[in-house]
Backbone bond lengths (Angstrom), bond angles and torsions (degrees), N, CA, C in turn:
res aa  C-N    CA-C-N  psi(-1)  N-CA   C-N-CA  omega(-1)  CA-C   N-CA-C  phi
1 X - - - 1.468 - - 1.526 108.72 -
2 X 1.256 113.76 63.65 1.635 126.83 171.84 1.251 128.54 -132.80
3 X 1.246 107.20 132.63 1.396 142.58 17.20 1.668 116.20 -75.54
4 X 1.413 113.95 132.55 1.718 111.50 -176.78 2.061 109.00 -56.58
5 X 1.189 72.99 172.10 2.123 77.00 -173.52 0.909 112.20 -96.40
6 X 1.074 116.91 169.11 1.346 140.98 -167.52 1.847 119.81 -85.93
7 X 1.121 98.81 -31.74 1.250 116.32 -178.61 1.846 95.70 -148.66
8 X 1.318 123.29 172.09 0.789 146.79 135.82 1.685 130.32 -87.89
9 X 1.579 123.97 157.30 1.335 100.30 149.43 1.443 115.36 -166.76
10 X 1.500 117.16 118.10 1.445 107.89 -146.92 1.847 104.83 -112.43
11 X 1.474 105.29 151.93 1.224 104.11 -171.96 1.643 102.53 -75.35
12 X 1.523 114.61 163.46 1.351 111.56 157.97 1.586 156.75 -73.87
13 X 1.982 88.41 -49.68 1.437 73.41 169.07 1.446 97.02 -112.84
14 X 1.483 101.39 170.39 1.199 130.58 -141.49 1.328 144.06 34.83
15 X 1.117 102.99 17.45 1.963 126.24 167.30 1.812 105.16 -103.85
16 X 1.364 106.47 -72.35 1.329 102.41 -163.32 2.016 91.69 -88.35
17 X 1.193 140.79 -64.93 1.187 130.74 -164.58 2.117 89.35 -103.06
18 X 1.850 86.89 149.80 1.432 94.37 176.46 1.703 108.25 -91.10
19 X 1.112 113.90 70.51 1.991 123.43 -177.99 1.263 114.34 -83.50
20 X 1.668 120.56 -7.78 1.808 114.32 -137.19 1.886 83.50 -87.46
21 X 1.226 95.12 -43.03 2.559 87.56 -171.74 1.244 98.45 -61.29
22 X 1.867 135.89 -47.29 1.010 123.03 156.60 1.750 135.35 -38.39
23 X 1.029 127.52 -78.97 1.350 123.89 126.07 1.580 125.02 43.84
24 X 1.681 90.42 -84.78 1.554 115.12 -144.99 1.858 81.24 -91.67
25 X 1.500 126.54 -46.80 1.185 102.52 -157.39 1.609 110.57 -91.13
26 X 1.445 105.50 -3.43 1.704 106.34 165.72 1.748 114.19 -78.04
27 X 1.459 107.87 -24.38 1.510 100.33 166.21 1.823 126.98 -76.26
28 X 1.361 126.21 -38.18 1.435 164.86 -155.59 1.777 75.03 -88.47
29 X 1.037 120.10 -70.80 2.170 111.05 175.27 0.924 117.28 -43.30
30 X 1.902 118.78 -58.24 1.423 111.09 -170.42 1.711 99.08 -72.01
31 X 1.176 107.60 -43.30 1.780 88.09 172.67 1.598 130.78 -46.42
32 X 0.950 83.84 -33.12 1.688 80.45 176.13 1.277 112.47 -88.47
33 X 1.042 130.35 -47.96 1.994 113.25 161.01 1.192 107.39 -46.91
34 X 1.218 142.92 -4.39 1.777 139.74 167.33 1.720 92.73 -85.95
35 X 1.123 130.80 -26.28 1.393 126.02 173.76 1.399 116.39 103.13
36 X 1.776 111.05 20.20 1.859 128.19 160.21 1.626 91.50 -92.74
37 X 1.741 93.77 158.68 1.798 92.41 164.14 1.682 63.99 -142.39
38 X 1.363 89.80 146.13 1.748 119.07 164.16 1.446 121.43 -146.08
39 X 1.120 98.02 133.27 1.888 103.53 -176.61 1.422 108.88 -71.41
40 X 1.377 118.52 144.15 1.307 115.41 166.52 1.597 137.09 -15.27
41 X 1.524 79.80 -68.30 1.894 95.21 170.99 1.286 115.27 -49.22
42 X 1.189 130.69 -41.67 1.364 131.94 -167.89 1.815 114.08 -89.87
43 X 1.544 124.37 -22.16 1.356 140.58 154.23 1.740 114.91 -65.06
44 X 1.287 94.48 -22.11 1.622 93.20 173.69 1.522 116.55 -95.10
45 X 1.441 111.88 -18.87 1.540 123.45 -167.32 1.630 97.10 -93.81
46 X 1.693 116.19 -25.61 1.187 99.05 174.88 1.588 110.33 -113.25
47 X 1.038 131.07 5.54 1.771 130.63 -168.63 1.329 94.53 -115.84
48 X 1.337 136.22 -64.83 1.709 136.04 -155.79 1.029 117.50 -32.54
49 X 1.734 110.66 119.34 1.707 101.92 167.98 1.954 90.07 84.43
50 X 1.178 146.19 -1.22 0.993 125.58 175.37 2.294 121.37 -125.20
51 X 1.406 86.95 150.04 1.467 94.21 -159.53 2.301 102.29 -59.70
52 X 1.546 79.80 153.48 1.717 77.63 168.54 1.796 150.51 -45.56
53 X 2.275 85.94 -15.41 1.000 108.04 -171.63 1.642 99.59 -88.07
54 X 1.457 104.67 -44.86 1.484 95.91 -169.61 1.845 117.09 -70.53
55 X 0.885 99.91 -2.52 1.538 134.59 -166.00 1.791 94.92 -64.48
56 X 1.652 99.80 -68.87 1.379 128.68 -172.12 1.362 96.77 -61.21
57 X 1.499 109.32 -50.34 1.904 98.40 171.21 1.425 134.01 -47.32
58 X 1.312 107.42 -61.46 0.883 114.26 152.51 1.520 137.81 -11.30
59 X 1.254 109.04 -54.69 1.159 128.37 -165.35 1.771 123.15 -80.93
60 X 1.695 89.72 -35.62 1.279 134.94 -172.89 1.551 98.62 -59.87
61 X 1.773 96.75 -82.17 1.491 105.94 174.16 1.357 151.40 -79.59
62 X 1.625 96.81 -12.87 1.696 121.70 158.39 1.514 117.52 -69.14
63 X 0.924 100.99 -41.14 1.771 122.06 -164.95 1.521 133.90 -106.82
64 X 1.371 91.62 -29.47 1.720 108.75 -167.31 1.682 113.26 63.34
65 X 1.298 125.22 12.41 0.958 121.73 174.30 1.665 124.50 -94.92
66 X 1.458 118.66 140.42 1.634 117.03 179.96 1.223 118.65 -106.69
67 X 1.196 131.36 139.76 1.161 117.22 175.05 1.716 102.73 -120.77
68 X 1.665 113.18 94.13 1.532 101.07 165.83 1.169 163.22 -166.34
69 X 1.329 170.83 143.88 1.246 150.31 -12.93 1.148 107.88 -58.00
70 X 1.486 122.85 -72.09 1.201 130.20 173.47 1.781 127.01 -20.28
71 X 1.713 90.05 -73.55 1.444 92.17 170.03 1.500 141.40 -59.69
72 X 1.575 105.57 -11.41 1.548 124.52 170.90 1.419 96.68 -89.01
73 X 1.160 134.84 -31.87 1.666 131.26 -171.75 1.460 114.15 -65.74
74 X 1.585 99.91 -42.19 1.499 106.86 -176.13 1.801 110.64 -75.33
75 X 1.486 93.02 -43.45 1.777 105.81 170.74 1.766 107.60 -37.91
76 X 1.522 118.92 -44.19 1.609 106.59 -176.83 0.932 78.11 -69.51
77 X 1.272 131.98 -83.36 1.670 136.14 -108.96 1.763 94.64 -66.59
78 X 1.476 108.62 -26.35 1.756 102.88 169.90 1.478 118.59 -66.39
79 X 1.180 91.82 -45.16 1.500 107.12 163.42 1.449 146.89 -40.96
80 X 1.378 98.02 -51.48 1.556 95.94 178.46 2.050 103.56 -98.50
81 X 1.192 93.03 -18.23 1.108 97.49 154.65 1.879 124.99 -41.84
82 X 1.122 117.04 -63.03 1.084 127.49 170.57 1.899 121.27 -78.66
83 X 0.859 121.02 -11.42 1.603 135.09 147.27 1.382 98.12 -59.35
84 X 1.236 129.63 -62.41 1.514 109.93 -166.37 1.329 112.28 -72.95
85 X 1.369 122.40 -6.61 1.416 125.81 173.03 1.536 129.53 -83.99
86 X 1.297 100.77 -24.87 1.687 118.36 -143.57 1.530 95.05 -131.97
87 X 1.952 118.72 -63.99 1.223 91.86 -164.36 1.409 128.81 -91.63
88 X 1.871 99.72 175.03 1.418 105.89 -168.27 1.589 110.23 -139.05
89 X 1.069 123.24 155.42 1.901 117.87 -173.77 0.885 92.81 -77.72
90 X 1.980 107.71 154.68 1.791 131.99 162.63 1.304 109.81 -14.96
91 X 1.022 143.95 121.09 1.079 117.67 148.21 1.382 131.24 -43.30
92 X 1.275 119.40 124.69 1.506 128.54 175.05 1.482 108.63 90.90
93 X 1.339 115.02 0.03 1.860 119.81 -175.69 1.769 108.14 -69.63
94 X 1.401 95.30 -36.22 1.820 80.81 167.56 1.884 129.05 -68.10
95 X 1.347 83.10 -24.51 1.731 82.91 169.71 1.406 121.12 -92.16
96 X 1.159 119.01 8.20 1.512 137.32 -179.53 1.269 91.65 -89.25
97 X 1.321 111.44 -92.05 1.722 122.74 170.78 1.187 120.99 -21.71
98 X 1.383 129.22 -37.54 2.119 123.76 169.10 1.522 106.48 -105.65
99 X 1.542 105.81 14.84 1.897 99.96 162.99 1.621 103.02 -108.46
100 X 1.209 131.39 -22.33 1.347 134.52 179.19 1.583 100.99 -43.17
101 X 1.673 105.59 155.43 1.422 102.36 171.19 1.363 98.07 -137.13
102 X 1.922 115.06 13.86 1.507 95.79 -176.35 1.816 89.81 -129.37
103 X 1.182 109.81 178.91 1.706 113.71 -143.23 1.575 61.76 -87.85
104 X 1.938 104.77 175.40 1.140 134.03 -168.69 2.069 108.22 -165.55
105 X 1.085 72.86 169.16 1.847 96.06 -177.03 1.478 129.58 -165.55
106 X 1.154 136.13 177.07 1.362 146.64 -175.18 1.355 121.71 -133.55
107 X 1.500 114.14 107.74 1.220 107.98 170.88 1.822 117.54 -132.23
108 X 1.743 105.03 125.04 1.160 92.46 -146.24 1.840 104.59 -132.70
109 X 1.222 132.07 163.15 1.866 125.30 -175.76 0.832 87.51 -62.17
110 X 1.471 149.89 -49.55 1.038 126.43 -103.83 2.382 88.85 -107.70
111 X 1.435 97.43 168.61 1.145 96.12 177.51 1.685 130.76 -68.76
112 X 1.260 126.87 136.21 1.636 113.87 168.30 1.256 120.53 -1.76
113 X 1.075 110.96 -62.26 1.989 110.06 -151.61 1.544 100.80 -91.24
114 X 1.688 104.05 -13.52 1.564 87.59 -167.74 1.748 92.45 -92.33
115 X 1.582 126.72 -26.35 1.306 118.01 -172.63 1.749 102.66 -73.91
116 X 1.333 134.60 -19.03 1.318 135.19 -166.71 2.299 91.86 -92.73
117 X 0.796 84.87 -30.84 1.616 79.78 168.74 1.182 138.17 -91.20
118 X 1.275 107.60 -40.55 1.771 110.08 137.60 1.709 132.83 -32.71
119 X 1.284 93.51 -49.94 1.616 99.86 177.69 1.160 109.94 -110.57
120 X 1.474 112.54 27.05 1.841 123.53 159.35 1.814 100.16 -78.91
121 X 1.739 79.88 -67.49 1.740 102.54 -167.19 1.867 103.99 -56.84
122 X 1.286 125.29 -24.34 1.274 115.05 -167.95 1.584 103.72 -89.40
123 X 1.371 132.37 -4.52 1.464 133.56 -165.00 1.851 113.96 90.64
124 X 1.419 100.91 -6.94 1.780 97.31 -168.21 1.415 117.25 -104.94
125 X 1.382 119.35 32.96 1.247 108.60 -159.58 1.808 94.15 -96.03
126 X 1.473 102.23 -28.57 1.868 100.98 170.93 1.621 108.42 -45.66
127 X 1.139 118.43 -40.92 1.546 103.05 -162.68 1.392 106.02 -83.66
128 X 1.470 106.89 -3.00 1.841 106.75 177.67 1.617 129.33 -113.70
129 X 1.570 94.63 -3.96 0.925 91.63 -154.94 2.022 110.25 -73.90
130 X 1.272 129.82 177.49 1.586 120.27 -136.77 1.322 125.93 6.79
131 X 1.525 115.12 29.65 1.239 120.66 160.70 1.420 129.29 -119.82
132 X 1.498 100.55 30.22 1.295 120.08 175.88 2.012 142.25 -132.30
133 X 1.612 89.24 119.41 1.627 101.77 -157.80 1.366 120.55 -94.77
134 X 1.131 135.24 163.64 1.556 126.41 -149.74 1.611 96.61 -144.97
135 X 0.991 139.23 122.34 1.565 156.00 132.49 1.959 86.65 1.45
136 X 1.157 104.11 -70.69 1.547 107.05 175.96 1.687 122.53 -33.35
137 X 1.524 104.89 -23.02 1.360 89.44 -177.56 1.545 112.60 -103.11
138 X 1.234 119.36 4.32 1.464 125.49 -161.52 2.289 107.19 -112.65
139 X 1.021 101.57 152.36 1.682 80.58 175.74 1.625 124.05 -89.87
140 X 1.165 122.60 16.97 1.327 146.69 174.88 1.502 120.85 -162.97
141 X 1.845 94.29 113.69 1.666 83.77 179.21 1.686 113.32 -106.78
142 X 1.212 116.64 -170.09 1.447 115.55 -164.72 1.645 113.45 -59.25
143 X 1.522 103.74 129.97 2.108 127.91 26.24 1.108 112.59 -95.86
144 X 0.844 121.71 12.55 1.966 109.34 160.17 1.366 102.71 -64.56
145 X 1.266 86.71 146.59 2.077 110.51 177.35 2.030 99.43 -62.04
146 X 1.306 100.34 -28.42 2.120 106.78 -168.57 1.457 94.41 -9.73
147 X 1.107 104.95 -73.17 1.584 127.95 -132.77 1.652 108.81 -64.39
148 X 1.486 109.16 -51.96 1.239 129.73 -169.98 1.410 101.26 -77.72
149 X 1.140 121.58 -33.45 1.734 114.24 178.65 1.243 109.16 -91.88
150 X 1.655 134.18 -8.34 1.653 143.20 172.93 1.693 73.67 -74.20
151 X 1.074 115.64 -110.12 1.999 115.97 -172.62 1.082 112.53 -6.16
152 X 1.326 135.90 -66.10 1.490 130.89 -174.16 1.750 114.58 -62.51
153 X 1.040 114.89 -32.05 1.492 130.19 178.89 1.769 100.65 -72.53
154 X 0.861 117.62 -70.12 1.348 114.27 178.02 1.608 131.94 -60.01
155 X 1.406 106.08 -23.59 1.490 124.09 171.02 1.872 94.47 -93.09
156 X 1.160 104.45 -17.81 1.893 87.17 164.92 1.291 118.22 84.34
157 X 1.287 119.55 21.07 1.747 127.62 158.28 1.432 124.06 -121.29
158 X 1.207 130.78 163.98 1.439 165.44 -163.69 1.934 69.96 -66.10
159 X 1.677 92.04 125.07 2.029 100.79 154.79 1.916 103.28 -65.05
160 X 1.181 117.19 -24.22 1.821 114.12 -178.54 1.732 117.89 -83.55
161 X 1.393 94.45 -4.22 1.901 105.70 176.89 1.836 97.12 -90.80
162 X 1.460 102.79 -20.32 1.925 72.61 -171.04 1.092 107.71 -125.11
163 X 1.617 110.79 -176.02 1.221 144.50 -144.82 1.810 103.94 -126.46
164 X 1.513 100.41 123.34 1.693 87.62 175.18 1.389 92.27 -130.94
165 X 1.267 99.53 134.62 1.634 119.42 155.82 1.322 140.69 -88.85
166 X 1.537 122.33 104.15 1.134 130.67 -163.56 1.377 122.50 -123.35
167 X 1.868 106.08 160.98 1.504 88.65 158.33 1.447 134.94 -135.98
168 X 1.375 89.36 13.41 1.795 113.15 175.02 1.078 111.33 -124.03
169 X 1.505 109.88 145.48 1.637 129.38 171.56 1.438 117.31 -32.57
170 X 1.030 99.92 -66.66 1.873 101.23 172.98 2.036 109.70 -38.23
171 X 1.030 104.73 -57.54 1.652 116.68 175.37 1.396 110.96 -50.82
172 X 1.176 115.96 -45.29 1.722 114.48 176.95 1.418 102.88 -69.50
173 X 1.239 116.26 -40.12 1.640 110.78 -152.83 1.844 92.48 -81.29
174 X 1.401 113.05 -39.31 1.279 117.10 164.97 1.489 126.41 -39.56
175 X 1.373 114.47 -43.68 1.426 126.84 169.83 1.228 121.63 -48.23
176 X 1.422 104.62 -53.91 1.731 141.30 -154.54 1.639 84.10 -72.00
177 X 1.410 104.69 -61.80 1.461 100.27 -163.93 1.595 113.92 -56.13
178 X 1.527 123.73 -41.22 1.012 142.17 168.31 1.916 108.30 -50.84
179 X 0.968 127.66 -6.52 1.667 132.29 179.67 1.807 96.90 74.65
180 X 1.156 132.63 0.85 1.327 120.24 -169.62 1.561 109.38 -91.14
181 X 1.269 115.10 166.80 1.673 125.30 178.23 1.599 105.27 -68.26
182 X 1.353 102.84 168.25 1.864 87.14 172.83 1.315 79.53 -155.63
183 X 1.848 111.79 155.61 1.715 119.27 162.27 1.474 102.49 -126.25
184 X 1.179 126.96 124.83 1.335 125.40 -140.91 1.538 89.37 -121.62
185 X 1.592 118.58 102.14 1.788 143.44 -155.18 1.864 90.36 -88.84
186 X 1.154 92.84 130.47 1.820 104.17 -172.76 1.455 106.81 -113.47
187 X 1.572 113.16 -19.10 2.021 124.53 176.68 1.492 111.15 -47.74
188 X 1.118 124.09 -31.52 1.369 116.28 179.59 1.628 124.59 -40.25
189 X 1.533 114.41 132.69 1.690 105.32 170.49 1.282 105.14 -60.86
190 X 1.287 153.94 53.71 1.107 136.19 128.76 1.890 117.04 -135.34
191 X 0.939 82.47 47.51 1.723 95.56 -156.36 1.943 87.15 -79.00
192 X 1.371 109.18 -63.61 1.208 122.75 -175.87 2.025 111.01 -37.43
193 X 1.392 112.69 -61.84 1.228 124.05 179.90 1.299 113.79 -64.94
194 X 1.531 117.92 -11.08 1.669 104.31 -160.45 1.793 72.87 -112.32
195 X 1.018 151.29 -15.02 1.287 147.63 -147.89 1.568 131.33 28.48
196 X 1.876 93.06 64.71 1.220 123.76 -171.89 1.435 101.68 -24.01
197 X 1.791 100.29 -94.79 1.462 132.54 -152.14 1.195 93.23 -46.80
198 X 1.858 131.10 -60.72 1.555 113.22 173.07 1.532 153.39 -34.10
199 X 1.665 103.05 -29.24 0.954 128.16 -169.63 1.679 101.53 -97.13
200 X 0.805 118.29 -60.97 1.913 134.44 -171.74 1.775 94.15 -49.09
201 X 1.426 101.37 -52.59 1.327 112.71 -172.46 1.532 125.80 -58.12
202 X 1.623 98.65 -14.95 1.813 101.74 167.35 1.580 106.02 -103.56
203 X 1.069 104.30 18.03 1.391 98.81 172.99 1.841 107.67 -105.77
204 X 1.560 103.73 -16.92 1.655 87.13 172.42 1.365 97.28 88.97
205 X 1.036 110.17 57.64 1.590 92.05 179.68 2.182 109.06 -100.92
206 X 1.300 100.76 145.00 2.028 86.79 173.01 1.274 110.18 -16.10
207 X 1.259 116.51 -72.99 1.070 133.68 -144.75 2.151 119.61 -149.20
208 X 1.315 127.61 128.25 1.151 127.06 172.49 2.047 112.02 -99.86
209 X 0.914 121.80 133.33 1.332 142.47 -155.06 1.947 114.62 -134.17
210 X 0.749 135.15 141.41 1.482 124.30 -153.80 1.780 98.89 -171.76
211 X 1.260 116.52 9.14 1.382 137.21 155.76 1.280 108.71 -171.90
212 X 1.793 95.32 132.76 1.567 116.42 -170.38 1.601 112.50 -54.18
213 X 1.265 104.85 -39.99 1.399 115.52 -162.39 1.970 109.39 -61.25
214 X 1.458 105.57 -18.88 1.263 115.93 156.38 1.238 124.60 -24.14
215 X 1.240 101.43 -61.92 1.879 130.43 -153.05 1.128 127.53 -61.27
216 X 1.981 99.09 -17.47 1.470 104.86 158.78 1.086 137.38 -67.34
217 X 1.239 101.23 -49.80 1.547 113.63 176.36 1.347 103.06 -53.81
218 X 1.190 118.93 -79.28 1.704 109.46 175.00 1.906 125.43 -25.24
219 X 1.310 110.28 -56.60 1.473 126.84 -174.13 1.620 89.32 -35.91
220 X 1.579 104.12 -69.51 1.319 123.17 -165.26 1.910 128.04 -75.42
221 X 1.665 82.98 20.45 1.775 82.55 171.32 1.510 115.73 65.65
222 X 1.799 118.24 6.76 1.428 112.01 162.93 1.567 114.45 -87.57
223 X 0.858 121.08 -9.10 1.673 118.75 -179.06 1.372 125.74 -115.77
């Protein structure tokens, strides 16, 4: 990973907090009270790494199914509900985060309040806090480049100085599109079911990673 970056910029869930099985089986419920049933595998092949909106598309034009106000209202409130129960950070992401020596940020699908509460409840929200960007603020979120070049623009470097850390296809291809490097993190509890390493891995990514604590060495031009 040389020359090291300029910035970093790492996705949320399932990079920095492990949320995605949480996640996946509070969405895959409310879908099915909409009257879809979908297996895991197949909620991960089409949702991972992607915003609420494209989500609803998805759903819309694959499916004919809606999911809304109501039924998205109850979906958080199940949701973060169960975040305060269940989730927990990367393993090893806090010692990643105070070994780094180059600035960093978060840019993530998911909405404002739910990425600032995530990394409330996990202990990490100090190392993010006004350093954190939302699918919400851009007019296309991943794989569109939006997102990753709104973060890099606002954190104030060259899209060719950084580094994004991901762990879904959409996120790499998001990177890619954006001209930036990507190391595409496979540690997540749901890495196995979504069939991380297979998938990331036709995308070419720099580098594949499967513990955070990796990322130094790489960040920093030892690996």
């Amino acid at each position: 990973m040389k020359p090291p970056p300029d910035l970093v910029i790492f996705d949320c869930d399932g990079v920095l907090v492990d949320s995605e099985p949480v996640s996946m089986r509070i969405l895959l419920e409310t879908i099915r009270s909409a009257g879809l049933s979908l297996e895991p595998a197949v909620g991960y092949e089409l949702f991972l790494g992607r915003s609420l909106a494209s989500v609803g598309r998805t759903l819309s034009e694959d499916f004919g199914i809606t999911l809304d106000a109501v039924a998205l209202a109850e979906m958080r409130q199940r949701l973060y509900a169960a975040f305060r129960e269940e989730l927990r950070p990367m393993s090893g992401v806090a010692d990643t985060l105070a070994a780094l020596r180059v600035p960093f940020c978060v840019a993530s699908s998911s909405q404002p309040e739910r990425v600032e509460l995530s990394l409330r409840l996990t202990g990490l929200w100090r190392w993010f806090e006004g350093r954190a960007f939302s699918a919400s603020m851009v007019a296309l979120g991943k794989p569109a480049p939006d997102l990753f070049l709104f973060a890099a623009e606002r954190m104030g470097y060259d899209p060719m100085a950084c580094l994004v850390v991901e762990d879904s296809p959409a996120g790499v291809s998001a990177a890619r599109a954006a001209g930036m490097r990507a190391v595409g993190f496979t540690g997540g509890g749901h890495a196995g079911r979504a069939e991380l390493e297979t998938r990331l891995a036709t995308l070419e990514p720099d580098r594949l990673v499967s513990d955070m604590r990796d990322l130094v060495g790489l960040v920093h031009g030892k690996d």
